[in-house]
N, C-alpha and C positions, 0 to 999 in steps of 0.2 A: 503536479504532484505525482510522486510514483512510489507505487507500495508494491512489496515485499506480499504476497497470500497466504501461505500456511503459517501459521504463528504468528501472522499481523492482525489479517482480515477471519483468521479462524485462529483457535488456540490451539494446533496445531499438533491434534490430535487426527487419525483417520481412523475412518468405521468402513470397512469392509463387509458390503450385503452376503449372506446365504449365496445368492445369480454370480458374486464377480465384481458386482459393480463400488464404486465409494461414495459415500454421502459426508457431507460437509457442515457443519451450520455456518450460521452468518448470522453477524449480531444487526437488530434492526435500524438504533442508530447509526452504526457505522453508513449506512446505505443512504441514511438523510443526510448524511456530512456529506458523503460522497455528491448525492445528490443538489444539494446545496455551493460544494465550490463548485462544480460542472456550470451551475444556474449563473454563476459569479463570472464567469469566463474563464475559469483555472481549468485547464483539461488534466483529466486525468487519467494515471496509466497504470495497469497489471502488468507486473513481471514474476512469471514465476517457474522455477524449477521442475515442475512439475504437473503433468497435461489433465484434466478434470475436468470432465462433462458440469461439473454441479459447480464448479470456479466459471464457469464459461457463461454457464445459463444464467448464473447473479452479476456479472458483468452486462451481459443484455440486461437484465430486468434495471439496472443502473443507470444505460447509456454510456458505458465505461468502453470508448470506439478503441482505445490502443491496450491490447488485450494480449501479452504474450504468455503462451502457456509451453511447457515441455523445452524450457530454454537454458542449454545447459553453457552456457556463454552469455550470461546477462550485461555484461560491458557492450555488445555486438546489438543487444534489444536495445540497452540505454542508446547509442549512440544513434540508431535508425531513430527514437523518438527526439532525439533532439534537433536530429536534421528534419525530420517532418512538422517540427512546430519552430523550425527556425529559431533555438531557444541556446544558451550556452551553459554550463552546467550550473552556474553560479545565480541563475534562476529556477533551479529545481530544489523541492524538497522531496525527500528519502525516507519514506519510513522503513523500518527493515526490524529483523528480532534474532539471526543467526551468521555465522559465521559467514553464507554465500553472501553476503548481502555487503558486508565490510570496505570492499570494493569502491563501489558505488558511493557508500555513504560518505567515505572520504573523499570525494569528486567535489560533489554536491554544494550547493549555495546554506541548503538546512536539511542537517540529518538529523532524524531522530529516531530512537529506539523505543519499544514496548516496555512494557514495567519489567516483565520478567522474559525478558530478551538475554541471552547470552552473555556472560562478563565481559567479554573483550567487546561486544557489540556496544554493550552500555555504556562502555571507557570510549568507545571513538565518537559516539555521539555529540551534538553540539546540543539537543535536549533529549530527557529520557522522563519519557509519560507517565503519567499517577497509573495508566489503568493496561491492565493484560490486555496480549494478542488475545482477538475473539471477542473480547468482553468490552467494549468500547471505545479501543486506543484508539481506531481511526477517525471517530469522531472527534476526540481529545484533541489531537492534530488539525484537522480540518478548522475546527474553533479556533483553535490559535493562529494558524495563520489567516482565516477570517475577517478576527479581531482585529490582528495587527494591520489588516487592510483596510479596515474602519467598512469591511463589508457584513459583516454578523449583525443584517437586519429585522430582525425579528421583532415583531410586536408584541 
């Protein structure tokens, strides 16, 4: 699985400290999903356009090992993680929510968009999730292909 960060995994707004620096949140489901396909065997990867101490550190606190940040040629990330997991596109799902993302998502085995993801993002999608970047999608996703794996074991 490979997500799309600002506007997937955060709703893709930034806050700029007083110092310089940026702060980000991160919804906490998102992290169990995350957490949950990693457990399952699905590895999963960050690509994102843009380099952040606060994307990096919740990628650690995750376990999230294929981690590209400041990546202004994201066909170039995709294609190093599919040769490092030996994988062809047509076993990836995509989440994404803007136009950089369009690319990819049309590669891809399952793309899917945020609720409020970009029109033309929503139109290339093969699903488009109940719930906002930031506020749950990536869980929503993670669920669903879970499900569909007959792995979403939970008691």
């Amino acid at each position: 699985m490979m997500l799309d960060v600002d506007g997937v995994l955060t709703d893709g707004r930034l806050l700029y400290l007083p110092d310089g620096r940026e702060a980000k949140t991160f919804h906490v489901r998102d992290g169990l999903g995350i957490q949950l396909m990693i457990a399952s065997g699905v590895p999963v990867a960050l690509i994102s356009g843009r380099r952040s101490e606060a994307t990096a550190r919740r990628a650690e606190e995750l376990g999230i090992e294929l981690t590209y940040l400041g990546i202004s040629d994201k066909e170039e990330a995709f294609q190093d993680i599919l040769q490092r997991l030996d994988l062809n596109e047509s076993q990836v799902a995509y989440v994404g929510d803007d136009l950089p993302d369009l690319h990819l998502m049309k590669k891809v085995g399952l793309s899917m968009a945020v609720a409020d993801a970009a029109s033309e993002v929503r139109a290339a999608a093969h699903v488009v999730l109940r719930t906002n970047g930031g506020q749950g999608a990536v869980r929503e996703a993670c669920e669903r292909i879970l499900k569909a794996k007959g792995a979403w074991n939970i008691a």
